[in-house]
C-alpha positions, 0 to 999 in steps of 0.5 A: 460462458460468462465469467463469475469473477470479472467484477473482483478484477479493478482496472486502475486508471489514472489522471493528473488532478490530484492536489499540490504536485501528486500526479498520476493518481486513482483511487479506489472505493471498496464500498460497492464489495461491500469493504468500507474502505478508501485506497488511493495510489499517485506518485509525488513529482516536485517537492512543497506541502503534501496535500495541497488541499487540507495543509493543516492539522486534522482528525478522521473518525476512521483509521489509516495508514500512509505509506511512502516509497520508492520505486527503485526494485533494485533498492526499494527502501530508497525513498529519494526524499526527505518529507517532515510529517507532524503527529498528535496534538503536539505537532511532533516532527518526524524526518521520513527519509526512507520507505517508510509507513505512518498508522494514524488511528482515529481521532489522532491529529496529523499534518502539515507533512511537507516534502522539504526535498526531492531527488527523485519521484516516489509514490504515495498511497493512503488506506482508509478505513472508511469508503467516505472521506471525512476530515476535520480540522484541528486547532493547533497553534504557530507556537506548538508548531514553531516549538514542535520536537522531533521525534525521539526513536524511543519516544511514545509516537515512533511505533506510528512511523513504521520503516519499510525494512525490504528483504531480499526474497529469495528461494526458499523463503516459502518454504519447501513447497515453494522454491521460486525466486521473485528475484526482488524484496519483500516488506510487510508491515503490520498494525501490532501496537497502533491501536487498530489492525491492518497488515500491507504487504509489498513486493518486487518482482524480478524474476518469472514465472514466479509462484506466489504464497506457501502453498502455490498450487491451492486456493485459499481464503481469508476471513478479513478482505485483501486487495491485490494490487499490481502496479508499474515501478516507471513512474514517469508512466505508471499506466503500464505493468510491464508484466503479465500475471495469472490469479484463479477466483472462486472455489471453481479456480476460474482463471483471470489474466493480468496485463495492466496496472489492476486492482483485485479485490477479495472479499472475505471468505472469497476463495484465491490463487494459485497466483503466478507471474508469468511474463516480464519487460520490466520489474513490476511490483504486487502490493497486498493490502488487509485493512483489518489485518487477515484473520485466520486463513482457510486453505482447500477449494470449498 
């Protein structure tokens, strides 16, 4: 019998043309299930200008967020780098050092950014809140840039530049319906006071099986998308998982198997899970990305 459900499952392929020194990069465009929305994933090999091919400042007519880190699963906040990221019209500095997270709403300007050192490899990955990327350049001058604060912990921009705080995740964290242990970190991070929605979830996985969410033996549904990524922590070769997951699609619970760095795509209303992690060469990581945030969640098999 044919499956219903195979189109929701992305197969994340990579190639090396991404600009400056981002290799390994897939991007993903949503448009075709209906999400207006862009996602791209690479990881960053040598320090100099973050986005070789637009170095200076800009505006989106869309929302998105920027995400940075480290793919360490014994300390994932570790970044490995030190990249200077400008904000607003005023060229704001901000030092990112650790995993961290930068919502730019639209219209907000943003860049140059430069990654000033590298000790190691971290990845980059970019949520727009549009399947069509569309840029446009903003005037700022050698003086504004030269004369740029840093920024202040307490100044109006910091909420925009959002630290990846990861916990230790261990039994229990669900709850008594679910004791299991991923033997990683969690973070999530959430768009409250940007000025738009979004929530990105990011978790390491240490141990199997693992099953993932409050309530691990019954589907769900959410009433915004969720994209489910699983993705490799080597990123000398982010082509391989390292590990092996099962997901159940739709209210018949057919069930798909995962072995390779993929993409699941749920739109709204569609229902998902049980999820578990049932094999493991290597920690893997499971990032849940909400574009619109979750809305309320709609638990049962209808």
């Amino acid at each position: 019998m044919p499956s219903s459900y195979a189109n929701y499952l992305h197969k994340l392929t990579f190639s090396n043309d991404g600009p400056g020194y981002y290799r390994q990069v897939t991007t993903i465009d949503l448009s075709p299930w209906d999400i207006d929305t862009r996602i791209q994933y690479g990881v960053y090999e040598a320090a100099g200008p973050l986005a070789a091919e637009s170095p200076v400042a800009h505006t989106h007519d869309f929302d998105q967020v920027m995400l940075f880190y480290g793919a360490d699963a014994a300390d994932m906040g570790e970044l490995g780098a030190e990249i200077e990221f400008r904000l607003s019209e005023t060229a704001e500095r901000f030092m990112i050092t650790s995993s961290t997270a930068v919502a730019i709403p639209k219209g907000m300007p943003h860049f140059p950014a430069e990654i000033q050192r590298m000790n190691r490899r971290f990845v980059g990955v970019t949520v727009s809140a549009s399947s069509a990327y569309r840029e446009k350049a903003y005037d700022i001058s050698k003086e504004t840039l030269d004369k740029a604060p840093y920024g202040s912990f307490m100044g109006g921009l910091r909420k925009h530049v959002i630290p990846m705080a990861f916990q230790r995740k261990g039994p229990w964290s669900y709850g008594p319906s679910n004791r299991d242990d991923s033997g990683g970190s969690l973070t999530f991070i959430r768009g409250n006071d940007v000025g738009f929605e979004f929530l990105i979830m990011l978790e390491s996985i240490k141990k199997v099986p693992y099953r993932f969410g409050p309530d691990p033996d019954r589907p769900h549904a959410h009433a915004q998308p969720e994209i489910l990524f699983f993705l490799g922590t080597d990123l000398d070769d982010v082509s391989k998982l390292n590990g092996e997951a099962e997901i159940c699609l739709g209210k018949e619970m057919e069930r798909h198997t995962i072995t390779e760095p993929t993409a699941v795509v749920v739109p709204k209303g569609l229902a998902h899970n049980p999820l578990v992690m049932t094999k493991l060469e290597k920690p893997f990581l499971l990032m849940d990305v909400r574009p619109f945030g979750s809305g309320p969640m709609n638990a049962g098999r209808g």
